[in-house]
Every structure is written in structure tokens, then in C-alpha cells.
C-alpha positions in Angstrom: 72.7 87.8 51.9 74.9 89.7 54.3 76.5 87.6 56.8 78.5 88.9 60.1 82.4 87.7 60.2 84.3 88.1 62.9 87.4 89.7 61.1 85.2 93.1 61.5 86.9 94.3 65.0 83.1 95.4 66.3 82.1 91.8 65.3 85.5 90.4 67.6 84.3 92.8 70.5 80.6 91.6 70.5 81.4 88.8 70.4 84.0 88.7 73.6 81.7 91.0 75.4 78.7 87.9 74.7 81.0 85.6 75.9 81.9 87.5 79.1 78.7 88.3 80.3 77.6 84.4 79.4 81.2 83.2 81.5 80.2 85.8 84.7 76.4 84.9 85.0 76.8 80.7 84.6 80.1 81.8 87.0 77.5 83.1 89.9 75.3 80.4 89.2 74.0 78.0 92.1 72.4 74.9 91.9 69.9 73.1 93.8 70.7 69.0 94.5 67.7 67.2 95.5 67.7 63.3 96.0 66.5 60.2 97.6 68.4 58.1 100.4 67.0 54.7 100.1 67.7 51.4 101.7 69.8 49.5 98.5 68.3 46.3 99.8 64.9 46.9 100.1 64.4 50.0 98.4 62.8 52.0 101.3 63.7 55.5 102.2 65.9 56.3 104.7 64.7 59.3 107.1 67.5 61.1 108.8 70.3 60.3 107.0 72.6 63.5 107.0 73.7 65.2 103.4 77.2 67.3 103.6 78.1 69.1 100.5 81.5 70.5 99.9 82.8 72.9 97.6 86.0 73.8 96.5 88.5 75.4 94.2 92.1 75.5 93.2 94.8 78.2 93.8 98.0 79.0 94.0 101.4 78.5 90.9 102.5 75.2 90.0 104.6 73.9 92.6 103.0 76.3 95.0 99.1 75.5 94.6 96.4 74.9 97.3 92.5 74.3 97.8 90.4 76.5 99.2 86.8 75.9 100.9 83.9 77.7 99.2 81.3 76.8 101.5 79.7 73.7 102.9 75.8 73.0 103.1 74.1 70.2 104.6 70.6 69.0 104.7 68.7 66.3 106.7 66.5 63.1 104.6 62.7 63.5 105.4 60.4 60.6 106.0 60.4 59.8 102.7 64.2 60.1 102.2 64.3 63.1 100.1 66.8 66.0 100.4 67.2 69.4 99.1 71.0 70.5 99.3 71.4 74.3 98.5 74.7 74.9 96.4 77.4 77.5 96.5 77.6 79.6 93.6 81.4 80.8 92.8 84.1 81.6 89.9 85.8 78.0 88.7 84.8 75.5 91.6 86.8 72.7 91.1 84.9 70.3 93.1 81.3 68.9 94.3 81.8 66.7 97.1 79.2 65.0 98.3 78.6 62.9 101.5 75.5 60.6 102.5 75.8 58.9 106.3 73.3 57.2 108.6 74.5 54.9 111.7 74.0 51.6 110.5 74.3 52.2 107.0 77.7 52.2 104.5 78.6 56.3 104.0 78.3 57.2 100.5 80.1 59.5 98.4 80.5 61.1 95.2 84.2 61.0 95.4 85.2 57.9 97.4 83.6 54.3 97.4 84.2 52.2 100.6 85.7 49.8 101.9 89.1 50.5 99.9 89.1 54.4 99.4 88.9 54.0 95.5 88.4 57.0 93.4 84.7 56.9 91.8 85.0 56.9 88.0 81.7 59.3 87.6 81.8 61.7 90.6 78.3 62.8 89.7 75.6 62.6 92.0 72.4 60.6 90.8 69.2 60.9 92.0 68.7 57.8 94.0 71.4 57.4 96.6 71.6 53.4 97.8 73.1 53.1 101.0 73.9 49.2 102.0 73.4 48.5 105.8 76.8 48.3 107.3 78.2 44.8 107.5 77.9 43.0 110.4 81.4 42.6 112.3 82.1 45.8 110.2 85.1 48.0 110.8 83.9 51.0 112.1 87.9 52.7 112.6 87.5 52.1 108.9 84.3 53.1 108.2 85.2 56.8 110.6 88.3 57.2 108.1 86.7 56.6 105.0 84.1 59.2 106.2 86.4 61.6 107.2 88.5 61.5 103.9 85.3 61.9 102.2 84.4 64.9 103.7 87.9 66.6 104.2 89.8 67.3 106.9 89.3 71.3 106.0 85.9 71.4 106.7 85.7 70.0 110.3 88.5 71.9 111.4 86.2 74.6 110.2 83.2 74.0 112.5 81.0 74.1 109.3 79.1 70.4 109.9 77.5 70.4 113.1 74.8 67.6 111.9 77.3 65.8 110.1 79.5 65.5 112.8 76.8 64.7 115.3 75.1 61.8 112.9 78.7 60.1 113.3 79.4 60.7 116.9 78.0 57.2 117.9 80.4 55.3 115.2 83.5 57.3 116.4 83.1 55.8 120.2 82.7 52.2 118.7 86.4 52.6 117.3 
């Protein structure tokens, strides 16, 4: 039986040329997010709730080395709290940030879990998204913060999330 090794150098050059083609088409890839926004108490959907996505990627040397914005999508829940997010397709994005807010709810996100700004240790998004009705007496200066750290200083200097930035316009007066 004659097997291919990759000592032949036409076997080496197929082979890199398979793997190039396979890196550049997954590279130019975008995917679709679709979810549900439900109540975490009651387990009804939440219609209106505003989806921000973010994307992003590293640059720059050591030392010297930078994010840059790839694009930002958002989408709005239907009645029955489902979304469709359309995603950005690009070369090495290093990060899928993902942003959930209604008034009256606890904004959710794929990166950040409030109150106390901890990390997430899974940053991937499921398919249910449970928001918890904000807390009576609730800090709202903190709730603004969180939000905005969630979804990057970058982007709203940007212009990018008009619904976003209009779903949390009634918070930011209650400061």
C-alpha cells in the first residue's frame, strides 16, 4: 500500500497550501448569535431588551500593543424574547463581547458579571440569557458603570450604538 509522507516537498506544499486556504476561509467566516432574554425569575421573555455585540482584535509590539474595533452590531428582543445578532467576520478577532440591557433588569454580559465587575470564567454566550430584575434600592451609578465597562468606552465614542445608548438613557438621569 502506498502511503503519502510529508518528507516529499510536493506532499509539504499541499499540505501548507490546504491549510492556507482552510486558515483564510474559517478567517472570513461570520457567525449568526441567536438567543432568548428571559425573566430569570419567572422564566418569561423579555421583549425589547437591547443586544450590543462587540468585536475586537489585538495590535501593535509588546510594550507597544493596542485594540482595535471590528465592528459592533446590535439587535432588539421580540415579543417572545428572541434575538438574531449578525457577526463580524475578520482575521484573528480576539474578542466577542456581548451586552444584554433592559431598564429594570440587571445588564448582562459575556465578559463582566455585576455587581463587582468580576471577570466571567466562560465568556461564551448561551442560548438562554437570564436577566434578574434590578434590586430594589439598587445602585444605578453602579449599574451605568458596570454597563459602560461592559460595552467599552471605544465604541460609544464611536457613535456605533444608537439603541443601546438610548435603552440606557433613563438609568443615566437616575444617577
Amino acid at each position: 500500500m502506498n502511503t503519502v509522507r510529508l518528507t516529499h516537498p510536493w506532499a509539504r506544499r499541499v499540505a501548507r497550501e490546504c491549510l492556507f486556504l482552510t486558515l483564510l476561509v474559517m478567517a472570513g467566516c461570520a457567525t449568526t448569535l441567536r438567543g432568548q432574554v428571559l425573566d430569570a425569575q419567572t422564566g418569561q421573555p423579555i421583549a425589547g431588551a437591547v443586544v450590543l455585540g462587540v468585536w475586537s482584535k489585538g495590535g501593535g509590539l509588546p510594550g507597544l500593543s493596542h485594540t482595535e474595533l471590528v465592528g459592533v452590531r446590535e439587535a432588539e428582543t421580540d415579543a417572545a424574547g428572541r434575538f438574531t445578532l449578525d457577526g463580524v467576520s475578520g482575521l484573528l478577532l480576539d474578542e466577542q463581547s456581548i451586552t444584554v440591557y433592559k431598564f429594570g433588569y440587571v445588564g448582562w454580559s459575556n465578559q463582566l458579571i455585576f455587581p463587582g465587575f468580576k471577570s466571567r470564567s466562560d465568556p461564551r454566550i448561551p442560548s438562554e440569557i437570564r436577566l434578574e430584575p434590578f434590586p430594589p434600592g439598587g445602585n444605578h451609578r453602579d449599574h451605568i458603570m458596570f454597563i459602560q465597562s461592559a460595552t467599552s468606552s471605544t465604541v460609544s465614542s464611536r457613535g456605533d450604538r444608537g439603541r443601546f445608548d438610548d435603552a440606557i438613557r433613563r438609568e443615566s438621569k437616575m444617577r
